[in-house]
Rosetta silent file (secondary structure, phi, psi, omega in degrees, C-alpha in Angstrom):
SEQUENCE: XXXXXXXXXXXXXXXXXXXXXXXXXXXXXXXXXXXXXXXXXXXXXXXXXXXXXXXXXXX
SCORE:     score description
SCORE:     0.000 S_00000001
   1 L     0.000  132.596 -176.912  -11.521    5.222  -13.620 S_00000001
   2 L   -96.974   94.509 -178.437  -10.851    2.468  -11.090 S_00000001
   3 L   -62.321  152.355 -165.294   -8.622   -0.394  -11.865 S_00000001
   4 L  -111.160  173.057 -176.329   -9.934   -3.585  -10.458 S_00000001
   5 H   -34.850  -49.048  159.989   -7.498   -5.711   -8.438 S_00000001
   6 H   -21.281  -57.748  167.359   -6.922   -7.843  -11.235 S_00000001
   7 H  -122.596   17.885  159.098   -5.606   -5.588  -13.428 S_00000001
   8 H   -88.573    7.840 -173.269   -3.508   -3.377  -11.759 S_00000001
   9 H   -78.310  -15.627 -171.771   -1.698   -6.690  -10.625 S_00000001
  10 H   -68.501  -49.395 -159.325   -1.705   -7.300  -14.597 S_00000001
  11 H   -79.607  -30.530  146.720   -0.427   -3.786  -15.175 S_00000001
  12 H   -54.531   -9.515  158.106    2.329   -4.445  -12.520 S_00000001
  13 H   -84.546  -48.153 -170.874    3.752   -7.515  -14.408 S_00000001
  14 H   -59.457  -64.312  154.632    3.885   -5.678  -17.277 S_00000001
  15 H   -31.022  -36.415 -167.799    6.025   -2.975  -15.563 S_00000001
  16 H   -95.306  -59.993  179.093    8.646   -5.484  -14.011 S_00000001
  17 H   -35.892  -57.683  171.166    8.708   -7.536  -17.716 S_00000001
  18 H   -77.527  -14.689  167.903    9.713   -4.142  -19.031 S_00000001
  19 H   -83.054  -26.085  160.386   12.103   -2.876  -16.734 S_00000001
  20 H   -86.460  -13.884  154.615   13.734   -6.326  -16.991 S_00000001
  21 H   -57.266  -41.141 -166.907   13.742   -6.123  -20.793 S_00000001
  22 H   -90.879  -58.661  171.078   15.753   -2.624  -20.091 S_00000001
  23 H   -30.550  -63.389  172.088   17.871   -3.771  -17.404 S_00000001
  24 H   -57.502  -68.413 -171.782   19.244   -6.959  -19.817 S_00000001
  25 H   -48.919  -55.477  176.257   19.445   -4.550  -22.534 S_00000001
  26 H   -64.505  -41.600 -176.439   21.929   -1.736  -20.556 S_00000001
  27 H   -73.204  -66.456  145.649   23.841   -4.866  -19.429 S_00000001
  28 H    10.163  -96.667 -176.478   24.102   -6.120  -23.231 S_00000001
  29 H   -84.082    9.955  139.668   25.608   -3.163  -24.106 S_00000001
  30 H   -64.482  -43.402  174.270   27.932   -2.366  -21.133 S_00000001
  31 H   -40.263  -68.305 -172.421   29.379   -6.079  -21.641 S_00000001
  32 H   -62.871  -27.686 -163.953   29.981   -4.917  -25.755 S_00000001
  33 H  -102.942   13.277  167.174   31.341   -1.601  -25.151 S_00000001
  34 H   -83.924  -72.512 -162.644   33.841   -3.400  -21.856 S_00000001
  35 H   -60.210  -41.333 -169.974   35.010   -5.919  -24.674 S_00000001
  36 H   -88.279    9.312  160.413   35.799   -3.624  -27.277 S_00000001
  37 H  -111.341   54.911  170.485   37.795   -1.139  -25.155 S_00000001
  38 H  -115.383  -64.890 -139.312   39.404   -4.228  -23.649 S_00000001
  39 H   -93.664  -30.557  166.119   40.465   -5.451  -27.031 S_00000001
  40 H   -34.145  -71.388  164.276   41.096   -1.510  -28.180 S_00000001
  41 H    -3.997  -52.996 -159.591   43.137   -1.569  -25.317 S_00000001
  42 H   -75.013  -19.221 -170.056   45.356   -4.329  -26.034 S_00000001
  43 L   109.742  163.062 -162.764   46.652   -2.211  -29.239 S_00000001
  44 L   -90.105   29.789 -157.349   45.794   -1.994  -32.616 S_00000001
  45 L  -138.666  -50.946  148.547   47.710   -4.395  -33.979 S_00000001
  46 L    -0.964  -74.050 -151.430   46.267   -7.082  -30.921 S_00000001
  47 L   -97.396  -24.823  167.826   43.467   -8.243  -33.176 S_00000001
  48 L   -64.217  111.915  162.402   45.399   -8.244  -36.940 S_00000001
  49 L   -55.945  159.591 -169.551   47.283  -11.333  -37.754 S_00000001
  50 L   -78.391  126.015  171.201   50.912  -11.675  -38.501 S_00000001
  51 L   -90.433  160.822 -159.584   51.410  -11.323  -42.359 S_00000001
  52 L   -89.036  152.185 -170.249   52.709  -13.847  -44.227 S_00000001
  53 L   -51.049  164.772  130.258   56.193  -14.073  -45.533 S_00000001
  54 L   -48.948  149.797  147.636   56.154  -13.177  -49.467 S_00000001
  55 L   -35.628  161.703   85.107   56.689  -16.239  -51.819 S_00000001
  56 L   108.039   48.798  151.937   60.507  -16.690  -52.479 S_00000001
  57 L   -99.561  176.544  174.214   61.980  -14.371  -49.552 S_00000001
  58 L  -151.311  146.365  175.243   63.751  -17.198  -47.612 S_00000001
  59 L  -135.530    0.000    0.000   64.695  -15.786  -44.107 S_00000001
């Protein structure tokens, strides 16, 4: 079977459209797993806020 010009130029968009769908996607999730061993990094305490006094300690 013989593709006519037409559509293998069709079937070559379709190829780049999907490889650039994959490409975005592998960057996507190199970016998320860079921030969260960034913020891993920082220590585990780095993302938990400072707890609050008790009521009626005075310090």
């Amino acid at each position: 079977m013989r593709l006519t010009p037409e559509e293998l130029a069709a079937r070559n968009r379709r190829n780049r459209a999907i490889a650039a769908g994959l490409v975005v996607f592998i960057l996507l999730v190199f970016g998320v797993t860079i921030l969260k061993l960034a913020n891993n990094a920082a220590g585990p305490d780095a993302a938990a806020p400072a707890p609050a006094p008790a009521s009626g300690q005075v310090r």
